[in-house]
N, C-alpha and C positions, 0 to 999 in steps of 0.2 A: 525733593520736597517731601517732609511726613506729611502724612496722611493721619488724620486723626480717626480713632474708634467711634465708628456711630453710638450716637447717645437712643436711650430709650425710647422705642416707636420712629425711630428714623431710619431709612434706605439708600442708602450712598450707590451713584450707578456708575460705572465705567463710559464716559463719553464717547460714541463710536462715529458718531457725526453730528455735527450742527446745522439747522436751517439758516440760511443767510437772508431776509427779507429787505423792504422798504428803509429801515431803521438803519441797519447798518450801513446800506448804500448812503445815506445820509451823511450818517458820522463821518465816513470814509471820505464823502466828498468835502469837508470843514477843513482849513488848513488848520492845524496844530489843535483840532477836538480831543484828542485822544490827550490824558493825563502818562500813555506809556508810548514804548516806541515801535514802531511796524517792525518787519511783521507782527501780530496777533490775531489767535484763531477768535474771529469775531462769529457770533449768532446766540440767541436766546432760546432758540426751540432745537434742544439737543433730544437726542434718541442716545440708547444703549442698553448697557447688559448690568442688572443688579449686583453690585461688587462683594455685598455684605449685609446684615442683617440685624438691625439693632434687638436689644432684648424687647421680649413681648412682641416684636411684629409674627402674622401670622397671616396666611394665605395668600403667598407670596415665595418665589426661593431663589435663590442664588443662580445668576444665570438667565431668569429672565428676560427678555428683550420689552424694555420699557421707553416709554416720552415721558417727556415732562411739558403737562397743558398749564399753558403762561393764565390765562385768565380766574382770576380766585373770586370769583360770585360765591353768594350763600348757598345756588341752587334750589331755591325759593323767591319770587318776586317776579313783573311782569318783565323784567331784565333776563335774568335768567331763563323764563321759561322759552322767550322769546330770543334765547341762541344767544343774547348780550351779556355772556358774563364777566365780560373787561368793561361793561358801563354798572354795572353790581355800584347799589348808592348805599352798602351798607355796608357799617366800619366794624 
């Protein structure tokens, strides 16, 4: 499979594991959920190592050992302050 070039300000990582939680054990238990065929490596909360560097990113490098945090609050509001930033009411 290519791999495309990261575009500007973006950081593409090497997936070195995935969390499995509540959600997938879900899916997994649904007969015929999945739109593809088993096996797939199932999780949303991967960890790994920065593969690449798009142009202009900066204080970061190749190699780092990164997450990816699923919740996208503004990091402002009594949601976020209060640790909810997957209830974040803002678009």
């Amino acid at each position: 499979m290519d791999t495309p070039a990261p575009a500007a300000g973006q950081v593409p990582m090497k997936v070195t594991a995935s969390g499995l939680c509540h959600s997938e054990e879900h899916v997994m238990s649904l007969p015929r959920a999945l739109p593809c065929a088993m096996p797939q490596t199932l999780g949303h909360e991967p960890a790994g190592v920065v593969a690449e560097l798009g142009t202009g990113v900066t204080g970061i490098e190749v190699g780092t050992a990164v997450v990816v945090y699923a919740p996208h609050g503004r990091g402002v509001g009594a949601m976020c302050a209060d640790g909810g930033e997957q209830l974040c009411r803002s678009e």
